[in-house]
N, C-alpha and C positions, 0 to 999 in steps of 0.2 A: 461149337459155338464160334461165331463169327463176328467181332465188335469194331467197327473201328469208330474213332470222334475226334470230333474236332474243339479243341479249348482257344479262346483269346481272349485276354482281358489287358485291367492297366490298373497302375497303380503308381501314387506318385501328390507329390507333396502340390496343394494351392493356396499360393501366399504362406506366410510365418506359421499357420495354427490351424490349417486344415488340410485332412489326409485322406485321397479320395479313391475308391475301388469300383470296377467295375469291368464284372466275368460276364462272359457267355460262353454255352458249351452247348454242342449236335452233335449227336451220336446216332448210330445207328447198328442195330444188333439183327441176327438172324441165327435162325437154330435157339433161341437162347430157350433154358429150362433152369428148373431149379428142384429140388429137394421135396419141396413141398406139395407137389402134384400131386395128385391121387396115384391111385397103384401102379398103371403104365407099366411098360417093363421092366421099373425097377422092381415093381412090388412091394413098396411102401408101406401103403396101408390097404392093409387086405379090404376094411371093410371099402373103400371104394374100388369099383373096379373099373378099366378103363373104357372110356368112349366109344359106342358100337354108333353105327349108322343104324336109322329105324329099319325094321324089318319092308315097309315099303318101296324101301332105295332099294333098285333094282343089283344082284348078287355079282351082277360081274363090274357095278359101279362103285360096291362100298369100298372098296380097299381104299382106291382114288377118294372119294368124300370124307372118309375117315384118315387119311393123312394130310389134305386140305384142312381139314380143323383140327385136329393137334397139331401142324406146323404154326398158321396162326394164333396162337397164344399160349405162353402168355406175356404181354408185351408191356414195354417199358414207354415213357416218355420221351420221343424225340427231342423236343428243345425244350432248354432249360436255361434261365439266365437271373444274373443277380445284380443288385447293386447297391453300396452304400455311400454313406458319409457320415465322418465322424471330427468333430470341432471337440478342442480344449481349451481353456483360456485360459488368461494370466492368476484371475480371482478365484481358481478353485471351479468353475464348471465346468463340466464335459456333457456335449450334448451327441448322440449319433442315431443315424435312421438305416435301414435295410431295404432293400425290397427283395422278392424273390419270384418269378415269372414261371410256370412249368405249364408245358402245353397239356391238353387232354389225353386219354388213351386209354385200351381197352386193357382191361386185366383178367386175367383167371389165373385161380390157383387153389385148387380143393373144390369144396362147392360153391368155390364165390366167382362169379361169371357175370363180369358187367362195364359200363363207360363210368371211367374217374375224368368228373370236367377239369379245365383248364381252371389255373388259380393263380392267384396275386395275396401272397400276405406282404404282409407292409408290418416290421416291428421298429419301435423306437426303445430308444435306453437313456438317460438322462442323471447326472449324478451332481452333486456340490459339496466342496469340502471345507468344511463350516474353521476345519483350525488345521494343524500339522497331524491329527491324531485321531479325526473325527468326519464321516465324510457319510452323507443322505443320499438315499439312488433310487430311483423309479425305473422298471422296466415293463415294457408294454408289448407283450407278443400276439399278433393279427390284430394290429391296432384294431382297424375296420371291423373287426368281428365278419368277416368273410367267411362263411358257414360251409366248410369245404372237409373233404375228406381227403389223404394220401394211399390210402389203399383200399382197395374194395373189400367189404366188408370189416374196415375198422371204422374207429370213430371220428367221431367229427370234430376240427379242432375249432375251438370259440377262442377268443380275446381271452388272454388271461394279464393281468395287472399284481407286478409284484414292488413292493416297496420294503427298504430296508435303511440302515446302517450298519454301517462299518466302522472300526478301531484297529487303530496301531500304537496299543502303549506298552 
């Protein structure tokens, strides 16, 4: 396997009480595999077995077709990038937001063979500390409710809202 990428981001303090981040990262891999293929020449899991070209493709082409598509996948997302902010202030709030950017790209991995689209979640986090011992927090992940999956064939992630307290006595 062959990876190489590229990371730059920044981070760094604006004005007295706000601290601000922001990655980007391009990478780019070839050869790459994983474990969880079907049988292939590790032999994995016997019951799949690996990739033929159909009997159509002509005998002195499949070899060529059939390393053409197992080179092609299974592939990862070239760009990816993030960014947040996060404010505290004197009276006990903290407020911060996220975002997080990953382009499209194709996946297989067993029998799952398919396009994961490009996505945008957006989480915020929100907290106030009512005394020295006592402090309320709201956190809010894919605010947007952006109805997107991260792997083919997993599931789909929705907004989830969690609220709480905390103690320190």
């Amino acid at each position: 396997m062959c990876a190489t990428g590229s990371p730059v981001g920044y981070k760094g303090q604006v004005g007295c009480r706000a601290f601000i981040t922001l990655d980007a990262y391009a990478a780019r891999m070839e050869n790459f595999t994983t474990g969880n293929l079907p049988a292939g020449p590790t032999r994995l899991n016997p019951k799949y077995q690996p990739w033929t070209a159909r009997s159509a493709v002509p005998a002195a082409s499949r070899a060529a077709v059939e390393a053409a598509v197992l080179s092609a996948s299974p592939k990862a997302a070239h760009n990816k990038g993030a960014i947040s902010l996060a404010y505290a202030g004197r009276q006990g709030i903290d407020v911060g937001v996220d975002a997080r950017i990953v382009s499209g790209c194709h996946w297989m991995t067993g029998v799952w063979d398919g396009d994961i689209p490009a996505s945008q979640i957006v989480n915020l986090n929100a907290g106030y500390r009512l005394n020295p011992h006592l402090r309320v927090y709201a956190n809010a992940t894919n605010l947007f409710d952006q109805q997107r999956f991260q792997v083919y064939g997993g599931s789909v992630i929705s907004r989830r809202v969690l609220a709480g307290m905390t103690s320190t006595f």
